[in-house]
C-alpha positions as CSV (number, residue, x, y, z in Angstrom):
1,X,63.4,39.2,195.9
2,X,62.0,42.8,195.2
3,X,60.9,43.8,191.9
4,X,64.2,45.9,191.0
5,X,66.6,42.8,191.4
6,X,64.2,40.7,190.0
7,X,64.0,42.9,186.9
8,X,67.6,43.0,186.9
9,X,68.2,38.9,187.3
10,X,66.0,38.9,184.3
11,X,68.0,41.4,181.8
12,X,71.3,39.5,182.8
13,X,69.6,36.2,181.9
14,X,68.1,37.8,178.6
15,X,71.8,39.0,178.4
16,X,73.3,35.9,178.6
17,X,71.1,34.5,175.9
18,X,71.4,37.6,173.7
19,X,75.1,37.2,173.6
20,X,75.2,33.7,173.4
21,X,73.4,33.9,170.3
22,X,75.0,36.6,168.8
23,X,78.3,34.6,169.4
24,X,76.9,31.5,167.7
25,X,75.6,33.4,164.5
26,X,78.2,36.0,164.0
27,X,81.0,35.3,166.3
28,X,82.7,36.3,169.5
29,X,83.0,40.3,170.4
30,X,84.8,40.7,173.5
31,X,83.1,43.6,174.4
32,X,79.6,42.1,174.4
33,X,80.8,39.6,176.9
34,X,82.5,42.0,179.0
35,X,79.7,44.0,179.3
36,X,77.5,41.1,180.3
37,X,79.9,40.1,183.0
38,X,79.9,44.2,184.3
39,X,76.1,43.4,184.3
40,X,76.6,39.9,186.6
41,X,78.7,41.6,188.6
42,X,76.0,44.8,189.2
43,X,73.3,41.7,189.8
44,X,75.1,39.9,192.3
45,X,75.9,43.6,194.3
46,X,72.4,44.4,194.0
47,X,71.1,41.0,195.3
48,X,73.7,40.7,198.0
49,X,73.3,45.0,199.0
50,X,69.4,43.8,199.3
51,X,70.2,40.5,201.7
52,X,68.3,38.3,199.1
């Protein structure tokens, strides 16, 4: 995996975990979720735009 999908594998994870917590603590916001699955969504492009 080259460096710039690895980077980006590891801000959607961070993501994931940011919202999550955020959701638990304060509650849901749609919009943080649907900008995390705009940011899957980029991930899985660039991984499958690289053949990884």
């Amino acid at each position: 995996m080259p460096g710039s999908a690895k980077a980006m594998t590891g801000l959607t994870v961070g993501g994931l975990v940011t919202v999550t917590a955020y959701t638990v603590t304060i509650g849901s916001d749609g919009w943080l979720w649907f900008t995390w699955v705009v940011l899957m969504l980029m991930t899985i492009g660039t991984l499958v735009a690289r053949g990884t």
